[in-house]
N, C-alpha and C positions, 0 to 999 in steps of 0.2 A: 415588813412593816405591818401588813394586815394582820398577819396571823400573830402577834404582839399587841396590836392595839385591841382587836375585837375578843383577844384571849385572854386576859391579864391577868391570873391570879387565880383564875379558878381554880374548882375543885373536880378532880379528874376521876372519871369511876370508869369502870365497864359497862356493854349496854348489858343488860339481864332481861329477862323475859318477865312479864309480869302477868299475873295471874291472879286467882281469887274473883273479883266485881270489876277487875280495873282490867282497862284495852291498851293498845297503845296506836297512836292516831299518826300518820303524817299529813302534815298541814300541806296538804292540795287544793288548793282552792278550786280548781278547773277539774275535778272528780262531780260538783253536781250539775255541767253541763253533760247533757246525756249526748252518747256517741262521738263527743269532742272536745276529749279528755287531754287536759293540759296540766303539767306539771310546776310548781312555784317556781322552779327554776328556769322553766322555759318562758312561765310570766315575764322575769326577769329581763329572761334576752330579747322580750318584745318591745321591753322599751326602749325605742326607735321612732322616727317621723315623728307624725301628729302626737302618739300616746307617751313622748319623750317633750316634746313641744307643751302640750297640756299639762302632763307630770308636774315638770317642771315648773312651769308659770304659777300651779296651785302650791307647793307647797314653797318656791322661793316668797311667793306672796305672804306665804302662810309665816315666815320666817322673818317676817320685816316689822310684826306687831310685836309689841314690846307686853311683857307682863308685869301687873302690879299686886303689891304684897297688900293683905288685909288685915287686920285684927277684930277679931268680934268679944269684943269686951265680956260680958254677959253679967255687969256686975263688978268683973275685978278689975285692980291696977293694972294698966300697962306698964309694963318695967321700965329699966330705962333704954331698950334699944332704939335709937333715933324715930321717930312716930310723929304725924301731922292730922290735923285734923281733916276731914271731908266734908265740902258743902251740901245744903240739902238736895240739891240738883243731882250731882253724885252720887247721894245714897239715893234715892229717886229710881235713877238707871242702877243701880247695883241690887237692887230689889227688884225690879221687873225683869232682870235678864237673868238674876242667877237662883239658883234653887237651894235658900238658904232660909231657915227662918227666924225670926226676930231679928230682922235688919232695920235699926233706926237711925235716925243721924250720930246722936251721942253715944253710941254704943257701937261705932265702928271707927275703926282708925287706920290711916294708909302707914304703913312698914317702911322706913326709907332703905335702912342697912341689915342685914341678916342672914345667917348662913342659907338661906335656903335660894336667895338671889344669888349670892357669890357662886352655888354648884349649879344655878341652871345658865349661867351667862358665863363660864366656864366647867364645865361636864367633867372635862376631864382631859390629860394632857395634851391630847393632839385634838379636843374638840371645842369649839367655842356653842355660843347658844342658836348660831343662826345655823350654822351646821346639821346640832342636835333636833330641829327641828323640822328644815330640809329634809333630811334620812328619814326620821318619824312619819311626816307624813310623805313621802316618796315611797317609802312602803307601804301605806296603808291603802292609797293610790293604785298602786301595782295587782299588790300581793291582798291589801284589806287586815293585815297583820303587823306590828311593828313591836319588836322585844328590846329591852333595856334591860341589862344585870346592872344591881344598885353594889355597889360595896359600902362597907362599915367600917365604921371607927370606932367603938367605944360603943357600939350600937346607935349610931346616928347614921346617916348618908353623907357618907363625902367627897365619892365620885360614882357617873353613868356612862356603863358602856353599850353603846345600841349595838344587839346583833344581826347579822347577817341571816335575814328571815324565811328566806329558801331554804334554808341547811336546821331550821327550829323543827320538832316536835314536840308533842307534850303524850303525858298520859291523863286519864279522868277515870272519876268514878262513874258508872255507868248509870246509877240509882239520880247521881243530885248533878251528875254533868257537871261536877265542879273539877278543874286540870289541880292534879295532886303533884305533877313534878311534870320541869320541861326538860327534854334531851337537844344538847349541840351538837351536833359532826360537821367538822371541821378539818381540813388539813390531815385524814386519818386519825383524828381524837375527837373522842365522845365525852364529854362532861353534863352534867346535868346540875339544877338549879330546883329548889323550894319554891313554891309562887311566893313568898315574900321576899325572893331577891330578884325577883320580875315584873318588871312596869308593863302590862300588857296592853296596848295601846289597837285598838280592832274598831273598824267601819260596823254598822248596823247591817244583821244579818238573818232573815226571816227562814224558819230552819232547822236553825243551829246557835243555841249559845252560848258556847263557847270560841269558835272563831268568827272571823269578820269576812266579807267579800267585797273584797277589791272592784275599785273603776272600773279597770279593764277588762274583768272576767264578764261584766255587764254589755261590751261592746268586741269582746272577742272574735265574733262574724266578721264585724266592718272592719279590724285591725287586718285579718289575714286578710281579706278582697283587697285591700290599700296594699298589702305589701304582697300579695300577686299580682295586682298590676305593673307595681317597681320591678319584679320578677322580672317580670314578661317583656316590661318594652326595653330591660338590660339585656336577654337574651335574644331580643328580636334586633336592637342596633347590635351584636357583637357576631350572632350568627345569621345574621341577616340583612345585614347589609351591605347597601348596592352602592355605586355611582349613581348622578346623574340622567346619564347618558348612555347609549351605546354606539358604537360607529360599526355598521356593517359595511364590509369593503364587500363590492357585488362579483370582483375574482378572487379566488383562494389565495392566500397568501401563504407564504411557507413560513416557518419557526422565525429564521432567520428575517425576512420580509415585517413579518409580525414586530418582533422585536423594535425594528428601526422605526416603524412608525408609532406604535407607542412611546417610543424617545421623543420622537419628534413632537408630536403632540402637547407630552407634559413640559416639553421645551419651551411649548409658543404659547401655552397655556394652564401651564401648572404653577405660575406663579403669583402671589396677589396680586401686584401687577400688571396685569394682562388680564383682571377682572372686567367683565362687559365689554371685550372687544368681539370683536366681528370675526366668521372665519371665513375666510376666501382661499377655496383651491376650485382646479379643475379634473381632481378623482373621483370616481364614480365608486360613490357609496349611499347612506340614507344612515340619518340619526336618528334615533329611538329615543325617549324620553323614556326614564324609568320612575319609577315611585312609588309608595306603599298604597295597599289597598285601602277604599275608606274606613270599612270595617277595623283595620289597624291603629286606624286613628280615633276612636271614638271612646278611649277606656279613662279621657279627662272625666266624663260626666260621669261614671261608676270612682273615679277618684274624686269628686266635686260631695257625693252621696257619702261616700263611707267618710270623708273628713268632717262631715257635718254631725255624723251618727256618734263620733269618738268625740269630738269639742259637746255636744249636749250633754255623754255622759258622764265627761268630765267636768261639766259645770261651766266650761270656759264660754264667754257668748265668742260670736264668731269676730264681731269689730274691735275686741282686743287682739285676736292673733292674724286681724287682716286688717292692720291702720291704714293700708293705704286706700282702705275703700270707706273709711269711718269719715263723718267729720265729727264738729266738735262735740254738738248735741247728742249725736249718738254714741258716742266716744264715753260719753258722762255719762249716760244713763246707761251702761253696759257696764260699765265702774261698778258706780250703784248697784246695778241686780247684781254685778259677780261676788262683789262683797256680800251681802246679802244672802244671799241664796247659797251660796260655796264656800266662800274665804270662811265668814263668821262660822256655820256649822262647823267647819274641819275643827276651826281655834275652839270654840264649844268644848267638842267631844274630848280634845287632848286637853283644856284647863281641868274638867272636870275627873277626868282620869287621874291628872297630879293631885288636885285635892282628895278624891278617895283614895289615893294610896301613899303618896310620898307626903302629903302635909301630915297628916296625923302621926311622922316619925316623930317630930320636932312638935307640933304643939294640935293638939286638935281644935284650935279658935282660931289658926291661919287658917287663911285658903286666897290663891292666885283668880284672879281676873285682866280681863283686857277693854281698852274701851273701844265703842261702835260708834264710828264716825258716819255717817250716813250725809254725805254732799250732795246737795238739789245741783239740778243746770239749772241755768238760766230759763229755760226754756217748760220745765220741770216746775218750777217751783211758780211761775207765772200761771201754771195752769191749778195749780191748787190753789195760789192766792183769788183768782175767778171763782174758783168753789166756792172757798169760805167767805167771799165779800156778795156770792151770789144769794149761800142761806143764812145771811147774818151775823156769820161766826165771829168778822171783824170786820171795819167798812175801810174805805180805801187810805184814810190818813195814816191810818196802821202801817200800812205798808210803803206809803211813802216816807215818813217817821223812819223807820226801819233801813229802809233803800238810800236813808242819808239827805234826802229832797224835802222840801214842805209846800204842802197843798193851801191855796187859800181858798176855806169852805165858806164864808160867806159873802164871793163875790166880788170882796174891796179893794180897791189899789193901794197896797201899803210897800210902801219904799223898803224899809230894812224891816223882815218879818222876825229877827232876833231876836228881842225884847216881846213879839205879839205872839209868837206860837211856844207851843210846849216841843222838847225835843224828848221819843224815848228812845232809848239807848239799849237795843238789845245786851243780854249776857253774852 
């Protein structure tokens, strides 16, 4: 099934060597930590625990925004592909968040039907849009890389297959560091691809650029400490572990002797059953308590440390992947910063990827965006309305207006305030 879905159609060469100005690279990301050198592919198998925990919460997050189509007029007719107008509010936010110029109200228009929404909310047969975006940033997460072969019809795009970005290299020019062709190995076959049949989807990388460097090569240290502790306290219960207890009989017993009393024991108390009972005999022996040393116990707080160092470098705050220590207020404003500060850049980086590469197939006046919802708490938002009724910006009826309530500002007892007050009505 993998090797069909992530291979479809290509175009199958030999590897050759290349020569002349041009190198040929394999994409390692864990090559520029010095002396702890990790392979993309063992990136891969790292994601586990926490850096599978976080992975995941970023880009299923990142998977749940929805993209919307635009048109920037500049002058000419919109066809007739179904098309709506946008408020001035909208174009507003679509002018301060995206890097476009001459955005004005009347000169922009949302897309409702168009093939370029139909290939990204269906990619391609076995992939739908929440998927394709899952995978994308799930690599970029890992590995800081994420590849998509585009295929053609007619010279359009009408389906995307994301590859398997462990198993990618590329070659470049040495002079302009531009990637002249990227190589597959796969399944024992090698194909390679034109950078225009590659969406190349890469985190910010000070360096280098042409590749990207992944979340986890940033927190590599605290992955491996987190998972030699898991290590350690597996092979510390499996070869090292005790009972209890010990019962020293103060005569020698024989094999046989031995044997019977150990039956007899797990007889009167080996079973839950016989949990907190009392033992009364009149043999002369002494019980030992056994138990791990404290030192044994202490690799919570070196796990408490590295789970914190992997959640910050993934963006994640900690009271989303520990609710039951959030409450509400904190719960919301960890919302807020995550979107903010993590979800919005990832979605950023990969809208603006599909408009420099895959819009300008189809019409260079599209381009994809998403909207930024940013939700105050309660808690949040009372501390700013203080602010702003502190230096004048609005005074309290504002906010009661708003909050749905009305304030009576001069004092007087008026029975129904319906007919006396203005009501506004936020957007």
């Amino acid at each position: 099934m993998f090797k069909n879905f992530f291979t479809k159609n290509p175009s199958k060469v030999e590897t050759k060597a290349i020569s002349g100005d041009q190198s040929l690279v394999n994409i390692i990301s864990g090559e520029r930590i010095d002396n702890d050198k990790c392979s993309a592919q063992e990136m891969v198998k790292l994601n586990n625990n926490w850096v599978y925990i976080c992975n995941n919460k970023n880009s299923a997050t990142c998977a749940t925004i929805p993209l919307k189509l635009y048109y920037q007029k500049n002058g000419k007719r919109v066809e007739k592909t179904p098309h709506r107008s946008i408020d001035r509010k909208a174009c507003d936010n679509l002018r301060k968040q995206i890097n476009r110029k001459g955005l004005v109200q009347d000169d922009v228009v949302e897309i409702v039907t168009h093939p370029v929404l139909d290939l990204l909310y269906k990619v391609n047969d076995n992939m739908n849009y929440i998927d394709f975006i899952q995978l994308v940033q799930g690599y970029c997460g890992l590995i800081g890389n994420a590849y998509v072969r585009i295929e053609f019809e007619n010279g359009v795009p009408v389906k995307l297959y994301p590859l398997l970005s462990e198993h990618v290299s590329y070659a470049y020019d040495k002079f302009t560091r531009e990637i002249t062709k990227y190589i597959y190995k796969i399944n024992y076959d090698t194909y390679t691809y034109q950078p225009e049949e590659i969406l190349h989807f890469s985190n910010y990388c000070p360096g280098d650029t042409t590749i990207g460097r992944g979340d986890l090569e940033a927190c590599l240290g605290a992955v491996r400490r987190y998972n030699y502790y898991d290590a350690y306290e597996n092979y510390l219960n499996k070869n090292n572990a005790r009972p209890d207890f010990a019962v020293a009989y103060k005569n020698q017993l024989n094999d046989k002797d031995a044997k019977e009393v150990y039956r007899q024991w797990y007889k009167r108390f080996g079973s839950v059953k016989n949990a907190g009972k009392p033992i009364v005999t009149t043999g002369e022996y002494d019980i030992k308590n056994l138990g791990l040393a404290p030192r044994e116990l202490q690799y919570n707080l070196g796990r408490a440390e590295a789970q914190k160092v992997i959640c910050a470098t993934f963006g994640v705050p900690e009271a989303l992947v520990e609710l039951n220590s959030a409450n509400l207020a904190s719960s919301l404003s960890a919302s807020n910063m995550y979107n903010k500060y993590t979800i919005y850049p990832k979605m950023t980086a990969l809208v603006e990827k599909l408009n420099e590469q895959l819009l300008p197939m189809y019409d260079p006046n599209l381009f994809l965006w998403f909207d930024k919802d940013y939700e105050l708490s309660q808690m949040e938002r009372a501390t700013v309305d203080q602010i702003y009724i502190t230096n004048g910006v609005y005074d309290g009826a504002y906010v009661a207006d708003r909050e749905g309530f009305t304030v009576n500002m001069d004092n007087t007892d008026n029975t129904d305030n319906t007919d006396n007050t203005d009501t506004v009505q936020e957007e």
